[in-house]
N, CA, C and O atoms as a Tripos MOL2 file, in Angstrom:
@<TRIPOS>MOLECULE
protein
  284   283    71     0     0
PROTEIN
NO_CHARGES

@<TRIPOS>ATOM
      1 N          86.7270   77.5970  142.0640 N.3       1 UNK1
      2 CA         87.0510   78.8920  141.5050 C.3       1 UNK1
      3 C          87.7670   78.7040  140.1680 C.2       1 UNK1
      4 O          88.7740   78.0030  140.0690 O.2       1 UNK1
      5 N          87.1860   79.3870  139.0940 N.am      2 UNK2
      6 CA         87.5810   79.0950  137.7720 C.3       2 UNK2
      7 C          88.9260   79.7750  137.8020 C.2       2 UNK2
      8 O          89.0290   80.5480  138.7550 O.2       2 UNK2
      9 N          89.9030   79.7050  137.0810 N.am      3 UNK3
     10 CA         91.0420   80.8600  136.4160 C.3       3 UNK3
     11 C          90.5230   81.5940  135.3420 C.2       3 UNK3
     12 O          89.8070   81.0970  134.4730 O.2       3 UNK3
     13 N          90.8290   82.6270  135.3780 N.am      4 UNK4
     14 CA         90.8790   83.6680  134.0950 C.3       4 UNK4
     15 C          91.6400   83.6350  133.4550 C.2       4 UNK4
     16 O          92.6150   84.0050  134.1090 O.2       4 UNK4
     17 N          92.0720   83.3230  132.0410 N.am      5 UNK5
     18 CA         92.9530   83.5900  131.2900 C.3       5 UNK5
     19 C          93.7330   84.9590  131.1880 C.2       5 UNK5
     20 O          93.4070   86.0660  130.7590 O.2       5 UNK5
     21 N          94.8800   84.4580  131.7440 N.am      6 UNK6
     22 CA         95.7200   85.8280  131.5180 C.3       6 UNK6
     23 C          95.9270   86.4770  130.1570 C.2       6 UNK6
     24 O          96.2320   85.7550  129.2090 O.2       6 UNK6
     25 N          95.7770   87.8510  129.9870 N.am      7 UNK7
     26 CA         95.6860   88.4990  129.0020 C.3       7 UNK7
     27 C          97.5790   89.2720  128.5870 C.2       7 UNK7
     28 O          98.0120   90.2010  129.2690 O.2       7 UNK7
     29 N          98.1460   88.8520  127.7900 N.am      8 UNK8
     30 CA         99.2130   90.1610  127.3400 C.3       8 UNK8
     31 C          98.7760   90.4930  126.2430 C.2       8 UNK8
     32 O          97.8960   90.0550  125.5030 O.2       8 UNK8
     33 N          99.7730   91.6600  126.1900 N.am      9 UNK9
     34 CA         99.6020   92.5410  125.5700 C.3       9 UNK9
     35 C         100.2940   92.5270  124.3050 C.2       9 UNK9
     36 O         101.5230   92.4890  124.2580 O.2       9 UNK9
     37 N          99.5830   92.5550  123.3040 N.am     10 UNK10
     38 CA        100.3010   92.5640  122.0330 C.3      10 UNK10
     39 C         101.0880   93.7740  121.8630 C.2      10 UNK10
     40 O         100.9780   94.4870  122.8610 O.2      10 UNK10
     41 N         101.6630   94.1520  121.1790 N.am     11 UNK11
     42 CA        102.5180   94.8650  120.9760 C.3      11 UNK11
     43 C         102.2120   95.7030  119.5720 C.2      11 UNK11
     44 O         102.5710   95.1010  118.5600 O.2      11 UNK11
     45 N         101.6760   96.8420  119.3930 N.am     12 UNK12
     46 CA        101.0090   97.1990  117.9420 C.3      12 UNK12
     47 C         102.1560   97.6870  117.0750 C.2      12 UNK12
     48 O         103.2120   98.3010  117.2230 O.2      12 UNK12
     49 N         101.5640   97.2140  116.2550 N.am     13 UNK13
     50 CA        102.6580   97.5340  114.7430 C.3      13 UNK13
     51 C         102.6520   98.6580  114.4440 C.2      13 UNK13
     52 O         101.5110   99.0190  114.1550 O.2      13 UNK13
     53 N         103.8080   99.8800  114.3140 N.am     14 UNK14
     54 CA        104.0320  100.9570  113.7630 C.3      14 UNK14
     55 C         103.3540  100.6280  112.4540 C.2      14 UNK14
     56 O         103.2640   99.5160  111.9330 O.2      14 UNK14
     57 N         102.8460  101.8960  111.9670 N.am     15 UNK15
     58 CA        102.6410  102.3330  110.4970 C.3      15 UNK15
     59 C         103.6320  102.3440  109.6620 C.2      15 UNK15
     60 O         104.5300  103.1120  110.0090 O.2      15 UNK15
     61 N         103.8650  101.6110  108.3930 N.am     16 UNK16
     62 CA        104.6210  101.1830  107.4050 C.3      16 UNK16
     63 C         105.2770  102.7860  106.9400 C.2      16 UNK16
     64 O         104.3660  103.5920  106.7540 O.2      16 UNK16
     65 N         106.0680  103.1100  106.8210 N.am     17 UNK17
     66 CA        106.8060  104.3970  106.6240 C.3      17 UNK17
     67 C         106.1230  104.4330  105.0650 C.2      17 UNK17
     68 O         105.7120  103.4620  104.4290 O.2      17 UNK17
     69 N         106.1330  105.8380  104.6580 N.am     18 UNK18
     70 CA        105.8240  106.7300  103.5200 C.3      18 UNK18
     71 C         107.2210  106.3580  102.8160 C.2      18 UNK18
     72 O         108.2770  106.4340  103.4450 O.2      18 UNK18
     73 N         107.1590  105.9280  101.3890 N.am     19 UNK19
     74 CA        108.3700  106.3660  100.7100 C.3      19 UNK19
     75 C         108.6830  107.6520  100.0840 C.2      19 UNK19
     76 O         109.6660  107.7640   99.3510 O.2      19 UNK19
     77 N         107.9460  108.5650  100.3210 N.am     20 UNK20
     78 CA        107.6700  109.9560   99.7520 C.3      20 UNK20
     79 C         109.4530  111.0570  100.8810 C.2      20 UNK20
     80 O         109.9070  111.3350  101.9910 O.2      20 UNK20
     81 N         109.7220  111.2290   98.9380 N.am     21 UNK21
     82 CA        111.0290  111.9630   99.2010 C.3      21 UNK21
     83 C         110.6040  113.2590   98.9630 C.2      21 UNK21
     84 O         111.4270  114.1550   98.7700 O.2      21 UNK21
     85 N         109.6250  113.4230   98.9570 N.am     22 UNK22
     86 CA        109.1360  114.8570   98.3210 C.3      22 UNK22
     87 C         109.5410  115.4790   97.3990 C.2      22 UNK22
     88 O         109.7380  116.6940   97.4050 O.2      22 UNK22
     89 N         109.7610  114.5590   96.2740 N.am     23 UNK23
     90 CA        109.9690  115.5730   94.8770 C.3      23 UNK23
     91 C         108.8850  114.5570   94.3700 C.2      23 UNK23
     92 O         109.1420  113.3680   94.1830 O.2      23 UNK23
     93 N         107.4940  115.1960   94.1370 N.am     24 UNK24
     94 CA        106.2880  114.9960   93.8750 C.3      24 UNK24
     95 C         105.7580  115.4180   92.3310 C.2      24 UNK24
     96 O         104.9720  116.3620   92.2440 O.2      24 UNK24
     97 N         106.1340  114.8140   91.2880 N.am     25 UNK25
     98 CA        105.8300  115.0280   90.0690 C.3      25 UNK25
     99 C         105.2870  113.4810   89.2430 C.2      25 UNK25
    100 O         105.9620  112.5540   88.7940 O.2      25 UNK25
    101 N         104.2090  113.6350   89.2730 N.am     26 UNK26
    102 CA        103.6250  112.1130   87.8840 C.3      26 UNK26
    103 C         103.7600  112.5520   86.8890 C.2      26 UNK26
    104 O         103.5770  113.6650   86.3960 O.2      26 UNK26
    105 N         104.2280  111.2920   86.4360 N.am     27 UNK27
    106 CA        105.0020  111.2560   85.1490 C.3      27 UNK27
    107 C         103.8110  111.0410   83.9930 C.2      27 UNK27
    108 O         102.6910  111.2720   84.4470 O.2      27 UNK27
    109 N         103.8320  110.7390   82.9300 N.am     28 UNK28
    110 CA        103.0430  110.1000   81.8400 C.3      28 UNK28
    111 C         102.0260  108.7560   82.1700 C.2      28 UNK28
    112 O         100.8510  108.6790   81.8120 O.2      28 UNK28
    113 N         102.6700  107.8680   82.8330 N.am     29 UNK29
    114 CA        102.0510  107.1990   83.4640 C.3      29 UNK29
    115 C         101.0990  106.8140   84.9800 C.2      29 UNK29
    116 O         100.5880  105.8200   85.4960 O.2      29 UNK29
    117 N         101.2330  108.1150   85.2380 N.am     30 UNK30
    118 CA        100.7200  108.1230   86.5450 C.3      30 UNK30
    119 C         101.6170  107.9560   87.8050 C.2      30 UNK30
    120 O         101.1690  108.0100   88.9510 O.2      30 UNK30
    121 N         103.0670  107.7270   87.4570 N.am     31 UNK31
    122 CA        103.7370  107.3800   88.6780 C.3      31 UNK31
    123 C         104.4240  108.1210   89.3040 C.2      31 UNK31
    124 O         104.9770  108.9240   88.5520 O.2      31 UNK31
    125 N         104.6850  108.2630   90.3900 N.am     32 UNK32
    126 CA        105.5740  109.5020   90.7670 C.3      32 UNK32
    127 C         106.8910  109.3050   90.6650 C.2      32 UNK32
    128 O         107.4140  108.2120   90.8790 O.2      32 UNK32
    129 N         107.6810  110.6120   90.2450 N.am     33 UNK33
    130 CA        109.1740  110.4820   89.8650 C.3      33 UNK33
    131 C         109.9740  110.3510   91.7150 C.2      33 UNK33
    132 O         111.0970  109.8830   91.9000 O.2      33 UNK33
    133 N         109.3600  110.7090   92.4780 N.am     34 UNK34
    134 CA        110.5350  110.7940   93.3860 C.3      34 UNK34
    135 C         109.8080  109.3670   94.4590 C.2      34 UNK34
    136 O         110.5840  108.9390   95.3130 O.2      34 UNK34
    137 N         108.9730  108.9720   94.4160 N.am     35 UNK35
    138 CA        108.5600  107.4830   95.3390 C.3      35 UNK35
    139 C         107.8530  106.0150   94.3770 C.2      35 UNK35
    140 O         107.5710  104.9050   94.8280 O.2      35 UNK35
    141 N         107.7450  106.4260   93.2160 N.am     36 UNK36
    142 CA        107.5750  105.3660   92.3130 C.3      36 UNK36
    143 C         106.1440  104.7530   92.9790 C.2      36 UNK36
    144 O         105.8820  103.5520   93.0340 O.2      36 UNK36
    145 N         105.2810  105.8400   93.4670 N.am     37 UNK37
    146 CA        103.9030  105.4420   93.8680 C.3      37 UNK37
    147 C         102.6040  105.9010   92.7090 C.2      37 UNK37
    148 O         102.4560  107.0510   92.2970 O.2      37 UNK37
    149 N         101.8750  104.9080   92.3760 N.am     38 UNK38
    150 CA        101.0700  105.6230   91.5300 C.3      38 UNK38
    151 C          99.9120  106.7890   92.2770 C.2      38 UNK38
    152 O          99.6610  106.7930   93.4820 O.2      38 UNK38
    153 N          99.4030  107.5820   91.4310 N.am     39 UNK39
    154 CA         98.8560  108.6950   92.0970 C.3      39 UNK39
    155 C          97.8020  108.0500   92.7920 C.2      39 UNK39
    156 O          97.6880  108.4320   93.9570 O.2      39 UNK39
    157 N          96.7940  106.9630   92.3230 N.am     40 UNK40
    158 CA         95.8940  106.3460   93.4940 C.3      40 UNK40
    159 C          96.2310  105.7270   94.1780 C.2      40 UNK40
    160 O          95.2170  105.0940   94.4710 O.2      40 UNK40
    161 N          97.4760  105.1330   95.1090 N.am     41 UNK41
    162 CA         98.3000  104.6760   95.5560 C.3      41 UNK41
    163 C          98.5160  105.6180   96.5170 C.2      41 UNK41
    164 O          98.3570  105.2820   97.6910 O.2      41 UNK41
    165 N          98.9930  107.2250   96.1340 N.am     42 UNK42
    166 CA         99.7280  108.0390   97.1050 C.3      42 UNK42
    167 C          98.1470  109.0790   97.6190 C.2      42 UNK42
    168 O          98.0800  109.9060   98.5290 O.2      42 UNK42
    169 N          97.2000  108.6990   96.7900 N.am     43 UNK43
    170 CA         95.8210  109.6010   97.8960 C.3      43 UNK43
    171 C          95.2740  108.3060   98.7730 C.2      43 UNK43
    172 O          94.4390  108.7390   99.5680 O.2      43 UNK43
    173 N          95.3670  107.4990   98.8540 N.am     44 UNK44
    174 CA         95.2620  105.9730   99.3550 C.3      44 UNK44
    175 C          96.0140  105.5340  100.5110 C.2      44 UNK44
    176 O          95.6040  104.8010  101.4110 O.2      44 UNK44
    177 N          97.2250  106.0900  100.3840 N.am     45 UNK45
    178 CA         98.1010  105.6120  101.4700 C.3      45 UNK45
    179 C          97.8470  105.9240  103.3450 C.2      45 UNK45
    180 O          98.2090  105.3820  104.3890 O.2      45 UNK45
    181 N          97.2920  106.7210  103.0770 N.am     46 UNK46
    182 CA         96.6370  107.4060  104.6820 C.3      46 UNK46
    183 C          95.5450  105.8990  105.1330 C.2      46 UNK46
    184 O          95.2200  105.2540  106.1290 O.2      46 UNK46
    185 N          95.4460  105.9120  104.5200 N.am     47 UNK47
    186 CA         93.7650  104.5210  104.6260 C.3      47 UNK47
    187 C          93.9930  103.1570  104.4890 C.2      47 UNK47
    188 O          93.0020  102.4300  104.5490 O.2      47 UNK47
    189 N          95.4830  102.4690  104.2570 N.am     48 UNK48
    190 CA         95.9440  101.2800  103.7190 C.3      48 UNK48
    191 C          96.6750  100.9390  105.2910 C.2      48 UNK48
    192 O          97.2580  101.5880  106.1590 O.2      48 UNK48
    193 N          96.1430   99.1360  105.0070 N.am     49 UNK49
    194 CA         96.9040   98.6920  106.7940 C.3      49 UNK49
    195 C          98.4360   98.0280  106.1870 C.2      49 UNK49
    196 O          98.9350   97.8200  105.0820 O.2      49 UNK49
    197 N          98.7080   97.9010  107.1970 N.am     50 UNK50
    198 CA        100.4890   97.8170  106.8550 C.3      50 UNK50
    199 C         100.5670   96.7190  105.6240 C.2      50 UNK50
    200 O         101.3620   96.9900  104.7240 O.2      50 UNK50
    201 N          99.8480   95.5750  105.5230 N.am     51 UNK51
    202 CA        100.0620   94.5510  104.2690 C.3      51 UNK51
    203 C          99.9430   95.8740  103.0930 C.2      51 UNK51
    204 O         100.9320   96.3970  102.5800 O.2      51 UNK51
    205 N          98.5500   96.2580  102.8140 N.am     52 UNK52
    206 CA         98.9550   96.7440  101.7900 C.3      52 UNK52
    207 C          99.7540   97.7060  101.5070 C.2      52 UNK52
    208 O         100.0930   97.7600  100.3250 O.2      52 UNK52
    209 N         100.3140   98.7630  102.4510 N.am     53 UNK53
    210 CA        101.4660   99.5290  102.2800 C.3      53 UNK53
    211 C         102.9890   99.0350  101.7890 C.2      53 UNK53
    212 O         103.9230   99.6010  101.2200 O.2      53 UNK53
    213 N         102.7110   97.4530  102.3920 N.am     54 UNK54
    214 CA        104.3890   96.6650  101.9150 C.3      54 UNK54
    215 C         104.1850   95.7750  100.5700 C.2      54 UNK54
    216 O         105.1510   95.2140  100.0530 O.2      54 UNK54
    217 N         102.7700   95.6700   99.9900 N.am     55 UNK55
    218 CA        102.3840   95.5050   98.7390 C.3      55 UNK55
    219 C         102.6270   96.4270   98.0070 C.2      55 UNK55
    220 O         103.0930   96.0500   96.9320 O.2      55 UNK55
    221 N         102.4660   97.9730   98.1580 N.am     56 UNK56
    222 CA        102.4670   98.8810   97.6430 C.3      56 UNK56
    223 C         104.2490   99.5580   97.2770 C.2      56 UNK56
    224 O         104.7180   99.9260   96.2000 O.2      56 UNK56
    225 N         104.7610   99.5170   98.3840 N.am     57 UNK57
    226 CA        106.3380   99.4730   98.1910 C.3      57 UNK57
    227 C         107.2320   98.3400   97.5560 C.2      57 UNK57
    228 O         108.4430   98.3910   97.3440 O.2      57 UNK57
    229 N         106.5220   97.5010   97.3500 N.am     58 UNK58
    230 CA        107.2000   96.1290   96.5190 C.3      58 UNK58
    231 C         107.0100   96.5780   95.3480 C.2      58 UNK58
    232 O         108.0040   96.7640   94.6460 O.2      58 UNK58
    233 N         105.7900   96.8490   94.8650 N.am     59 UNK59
    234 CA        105.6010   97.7270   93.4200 C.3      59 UNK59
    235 C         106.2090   98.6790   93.2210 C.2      59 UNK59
    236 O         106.5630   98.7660   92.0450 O.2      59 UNK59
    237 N         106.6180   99.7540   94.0650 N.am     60 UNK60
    238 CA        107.7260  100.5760   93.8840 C.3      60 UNK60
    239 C         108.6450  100.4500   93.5860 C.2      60 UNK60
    240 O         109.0510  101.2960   92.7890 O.2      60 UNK60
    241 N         109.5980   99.3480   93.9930 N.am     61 UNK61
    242 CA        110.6340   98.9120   94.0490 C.3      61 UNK61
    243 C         110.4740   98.2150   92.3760 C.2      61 UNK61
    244 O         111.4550   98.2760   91.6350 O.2      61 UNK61
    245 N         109.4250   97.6950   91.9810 N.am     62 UNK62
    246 CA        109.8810   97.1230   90.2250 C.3      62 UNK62
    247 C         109.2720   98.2780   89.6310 C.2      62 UNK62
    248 O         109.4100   98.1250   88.4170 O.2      62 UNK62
    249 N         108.7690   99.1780   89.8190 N.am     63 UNK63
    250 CA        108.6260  100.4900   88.8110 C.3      63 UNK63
    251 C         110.2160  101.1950   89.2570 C.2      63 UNK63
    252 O         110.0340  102.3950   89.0500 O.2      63 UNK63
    253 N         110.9700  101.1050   89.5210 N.am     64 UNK64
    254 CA        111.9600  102.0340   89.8620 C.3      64 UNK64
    255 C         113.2410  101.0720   89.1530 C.2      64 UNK64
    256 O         114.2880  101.5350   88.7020 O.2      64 UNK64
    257 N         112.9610  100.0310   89.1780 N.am     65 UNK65
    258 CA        113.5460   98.8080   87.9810 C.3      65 UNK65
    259 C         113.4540   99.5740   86.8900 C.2      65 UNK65
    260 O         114.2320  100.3970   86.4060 O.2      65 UNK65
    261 N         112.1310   99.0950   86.4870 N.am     66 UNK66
    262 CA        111.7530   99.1580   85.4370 C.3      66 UNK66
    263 C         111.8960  100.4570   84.6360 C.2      66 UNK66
    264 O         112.0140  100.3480   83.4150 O.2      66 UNK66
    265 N         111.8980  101.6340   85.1750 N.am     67 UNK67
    266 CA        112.6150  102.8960   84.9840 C.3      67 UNK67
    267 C         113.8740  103.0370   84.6480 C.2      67 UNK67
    268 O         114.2990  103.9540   83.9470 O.2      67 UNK67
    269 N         114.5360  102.1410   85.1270 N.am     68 UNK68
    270 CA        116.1180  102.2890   85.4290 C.3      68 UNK68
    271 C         116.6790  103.5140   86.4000 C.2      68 UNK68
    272 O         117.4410  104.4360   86.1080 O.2      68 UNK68
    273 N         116.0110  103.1870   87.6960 N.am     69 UNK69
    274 CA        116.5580  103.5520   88.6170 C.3      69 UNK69
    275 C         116.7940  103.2070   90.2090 C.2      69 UNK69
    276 O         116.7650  103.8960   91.2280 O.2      69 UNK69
    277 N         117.0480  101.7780   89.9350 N.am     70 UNK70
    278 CA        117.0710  100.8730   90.4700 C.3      70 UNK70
    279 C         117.5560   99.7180   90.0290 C.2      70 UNK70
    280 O         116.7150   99.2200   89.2800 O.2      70 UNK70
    281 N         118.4730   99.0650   90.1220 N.am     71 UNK71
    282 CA        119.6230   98.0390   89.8030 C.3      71 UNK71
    283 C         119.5860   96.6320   90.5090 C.2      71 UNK71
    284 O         120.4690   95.8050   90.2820 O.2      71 UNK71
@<TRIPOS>BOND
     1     1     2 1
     2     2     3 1
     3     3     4 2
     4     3     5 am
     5     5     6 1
     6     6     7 1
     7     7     8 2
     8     7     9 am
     9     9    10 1
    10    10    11 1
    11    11    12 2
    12    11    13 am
    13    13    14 1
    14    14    15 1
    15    15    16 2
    16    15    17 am
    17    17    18 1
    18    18    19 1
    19    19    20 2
    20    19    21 am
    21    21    22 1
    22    22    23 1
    23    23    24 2
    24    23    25 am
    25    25    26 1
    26    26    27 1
    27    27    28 2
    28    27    29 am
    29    29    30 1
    30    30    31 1
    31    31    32 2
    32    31    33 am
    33    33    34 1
    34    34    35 1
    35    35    36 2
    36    35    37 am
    37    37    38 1
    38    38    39 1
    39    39    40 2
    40    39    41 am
    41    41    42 1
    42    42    43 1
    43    43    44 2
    44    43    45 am
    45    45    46 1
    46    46    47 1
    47    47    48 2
    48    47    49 am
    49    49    50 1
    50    50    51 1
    51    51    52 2
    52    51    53 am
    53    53    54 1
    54    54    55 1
    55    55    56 2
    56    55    57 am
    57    57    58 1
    58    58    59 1
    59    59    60 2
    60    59    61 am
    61    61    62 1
    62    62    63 1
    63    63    64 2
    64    63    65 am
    65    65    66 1
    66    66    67 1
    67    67    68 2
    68    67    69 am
    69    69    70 1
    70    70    71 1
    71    71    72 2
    72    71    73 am
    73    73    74 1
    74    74    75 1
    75    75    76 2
    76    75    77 am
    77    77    78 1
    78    78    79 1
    79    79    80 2
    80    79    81 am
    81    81    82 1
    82    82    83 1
    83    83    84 2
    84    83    85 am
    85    85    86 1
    86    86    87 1
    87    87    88 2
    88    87    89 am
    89    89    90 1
    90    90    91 1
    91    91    92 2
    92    91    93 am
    93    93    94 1
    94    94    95 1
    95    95    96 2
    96    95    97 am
    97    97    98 1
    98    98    99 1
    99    99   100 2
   100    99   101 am
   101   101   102 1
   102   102   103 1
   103   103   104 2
   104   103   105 am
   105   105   106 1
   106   106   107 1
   107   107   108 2
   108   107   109 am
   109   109   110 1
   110   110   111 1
   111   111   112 2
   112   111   113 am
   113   113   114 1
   114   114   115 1
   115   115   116 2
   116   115   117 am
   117   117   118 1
   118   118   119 1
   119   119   120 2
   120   119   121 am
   121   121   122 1
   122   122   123 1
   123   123   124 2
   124   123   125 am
   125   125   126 1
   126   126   127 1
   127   127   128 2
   128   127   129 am
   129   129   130 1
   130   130   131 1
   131   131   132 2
   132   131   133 am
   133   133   134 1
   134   134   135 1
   135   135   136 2
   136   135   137 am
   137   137   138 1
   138   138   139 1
   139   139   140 2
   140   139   141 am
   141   141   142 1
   142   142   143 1
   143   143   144 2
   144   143   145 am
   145   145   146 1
   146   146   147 1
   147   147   148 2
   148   147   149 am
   149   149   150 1
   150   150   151 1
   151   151   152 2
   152   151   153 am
   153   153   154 1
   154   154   155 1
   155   155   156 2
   156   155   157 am
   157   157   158 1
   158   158   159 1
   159   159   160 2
   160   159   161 am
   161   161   162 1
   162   162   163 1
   163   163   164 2
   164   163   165 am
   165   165   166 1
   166   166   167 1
   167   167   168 2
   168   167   169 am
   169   169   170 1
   170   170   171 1
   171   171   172 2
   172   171   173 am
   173   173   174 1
   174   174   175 1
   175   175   176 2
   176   175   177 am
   177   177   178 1
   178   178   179 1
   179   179   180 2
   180   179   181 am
   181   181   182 1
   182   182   183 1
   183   183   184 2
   184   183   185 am
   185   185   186 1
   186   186   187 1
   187   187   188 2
   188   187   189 am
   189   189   190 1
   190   190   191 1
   191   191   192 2
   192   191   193 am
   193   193   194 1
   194   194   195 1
   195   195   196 2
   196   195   197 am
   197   197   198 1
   198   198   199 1
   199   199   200 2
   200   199   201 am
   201   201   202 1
   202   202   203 1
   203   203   204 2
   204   203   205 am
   205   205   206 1
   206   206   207 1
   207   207   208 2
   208   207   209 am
   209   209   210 1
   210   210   211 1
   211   211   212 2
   212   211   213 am
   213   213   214 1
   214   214   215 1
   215   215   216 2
   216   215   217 am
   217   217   218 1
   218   218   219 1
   219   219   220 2
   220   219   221 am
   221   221   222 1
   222   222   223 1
   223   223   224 2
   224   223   225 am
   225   225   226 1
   226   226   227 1
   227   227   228 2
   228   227   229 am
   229   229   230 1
   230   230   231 1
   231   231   232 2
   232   231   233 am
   233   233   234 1
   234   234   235 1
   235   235   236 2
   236   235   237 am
   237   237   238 1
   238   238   239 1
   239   239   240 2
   240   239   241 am
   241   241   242 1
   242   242   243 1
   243   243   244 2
   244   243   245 am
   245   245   246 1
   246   246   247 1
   247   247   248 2
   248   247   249 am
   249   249   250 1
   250   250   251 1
   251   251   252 2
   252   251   253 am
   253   253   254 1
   254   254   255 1
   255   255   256 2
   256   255   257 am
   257   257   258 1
   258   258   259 1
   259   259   260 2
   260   259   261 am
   261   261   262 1
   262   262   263 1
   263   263   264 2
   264   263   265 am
   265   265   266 1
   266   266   267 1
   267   267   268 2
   268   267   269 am
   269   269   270 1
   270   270   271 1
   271   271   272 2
   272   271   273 am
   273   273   274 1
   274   274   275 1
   275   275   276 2
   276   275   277 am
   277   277   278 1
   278   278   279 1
   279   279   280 2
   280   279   281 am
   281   281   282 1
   282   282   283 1
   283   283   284 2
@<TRIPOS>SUBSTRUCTURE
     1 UNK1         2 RESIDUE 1 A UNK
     2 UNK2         6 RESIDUE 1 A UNK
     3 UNK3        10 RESIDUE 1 A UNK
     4 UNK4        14 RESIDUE 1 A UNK
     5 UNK5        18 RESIDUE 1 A UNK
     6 UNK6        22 RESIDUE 1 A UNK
     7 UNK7        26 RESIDUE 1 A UNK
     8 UNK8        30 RESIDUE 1 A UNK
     9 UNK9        34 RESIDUE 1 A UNK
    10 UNK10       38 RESIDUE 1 A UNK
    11 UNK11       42 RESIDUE 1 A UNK
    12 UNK12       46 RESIDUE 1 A UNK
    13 UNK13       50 RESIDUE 1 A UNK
    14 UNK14       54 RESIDUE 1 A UNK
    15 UNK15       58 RESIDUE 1 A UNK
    16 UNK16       62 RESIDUE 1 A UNK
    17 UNK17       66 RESIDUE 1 A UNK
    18 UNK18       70 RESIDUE 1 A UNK
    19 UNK19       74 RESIDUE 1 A UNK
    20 UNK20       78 RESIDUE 1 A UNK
    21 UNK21       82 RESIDUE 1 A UNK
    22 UNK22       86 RESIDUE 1 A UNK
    23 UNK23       90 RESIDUE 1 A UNK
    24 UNK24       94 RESIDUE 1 A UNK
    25 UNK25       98 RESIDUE 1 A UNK
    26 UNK26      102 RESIDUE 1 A UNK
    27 UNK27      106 RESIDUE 1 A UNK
    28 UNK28      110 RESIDUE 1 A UNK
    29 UNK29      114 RESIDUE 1 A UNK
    30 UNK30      118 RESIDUE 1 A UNK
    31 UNK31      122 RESIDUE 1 A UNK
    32 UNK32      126 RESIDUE 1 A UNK
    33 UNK33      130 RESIDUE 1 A UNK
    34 UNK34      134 RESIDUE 1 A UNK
    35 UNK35      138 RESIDUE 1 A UNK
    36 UNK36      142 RESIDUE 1 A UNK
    37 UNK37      146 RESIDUE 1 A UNK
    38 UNK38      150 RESIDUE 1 A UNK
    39 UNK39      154 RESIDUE 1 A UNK
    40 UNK40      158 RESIDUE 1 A UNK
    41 UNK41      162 RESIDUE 1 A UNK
    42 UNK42      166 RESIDUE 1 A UNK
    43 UNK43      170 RESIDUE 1 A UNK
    44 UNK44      174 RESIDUE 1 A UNK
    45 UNK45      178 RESIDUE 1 A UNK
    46 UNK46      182 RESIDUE 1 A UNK
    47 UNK47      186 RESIDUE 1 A UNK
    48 UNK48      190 RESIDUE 1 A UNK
    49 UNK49      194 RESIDUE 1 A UNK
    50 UNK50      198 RESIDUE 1 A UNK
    51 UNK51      202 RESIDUE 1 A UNK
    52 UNK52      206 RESIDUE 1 A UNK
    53 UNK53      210 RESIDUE 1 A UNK
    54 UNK54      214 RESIDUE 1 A UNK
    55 UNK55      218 RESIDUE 1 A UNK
    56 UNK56      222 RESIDUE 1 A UNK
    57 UNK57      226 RESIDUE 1 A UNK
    58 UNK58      230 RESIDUE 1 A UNK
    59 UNK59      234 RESIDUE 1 A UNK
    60 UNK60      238 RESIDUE 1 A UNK
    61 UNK61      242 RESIDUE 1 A UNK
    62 UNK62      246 RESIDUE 1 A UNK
    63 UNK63      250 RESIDUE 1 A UNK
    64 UNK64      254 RESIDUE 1 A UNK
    65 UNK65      258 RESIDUE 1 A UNK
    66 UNK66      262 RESIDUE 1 A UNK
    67 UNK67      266 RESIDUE 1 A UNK
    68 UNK68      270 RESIDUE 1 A UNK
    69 UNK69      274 RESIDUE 1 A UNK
    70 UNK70      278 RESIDUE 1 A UNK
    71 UNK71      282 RESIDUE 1 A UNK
């Protein structure tokens, strides 16, 4: 009698949180003033698996530098 490999259960990864503060205005460059997401970025985000959502918030984080609003 063979064994079956016991199966567990992975444990699924929550969805990477929205940085959206909801003050929703692009700027000159396409970026938004209140999440530092570019506008194809923020119609995109529904459809992106968690890597690229924490790719996408790393870029946030140096546009919000780079703004000076972020230290």
């Amino acid at each position: 009698m063979s064994e079956q490999p016991v199966k567990t259960a992975v444990p699924k990864e929550r969805p990477v949180k929205s940085p959206c503060i909801s003050v929703c205005a692009l700027n000159d460059d396409d970026v938004c003033e209140g999440c530092f997401r570019s506008g194809m970025e923020i119609s995109r985000w529904g459809s992106m698996n968690n890597d690229e959502r924490r790719a996408v918030l790393k870029l946030c984080t140096e546009r919000a530098r780079q703004m000076g609003r972020l230290w």
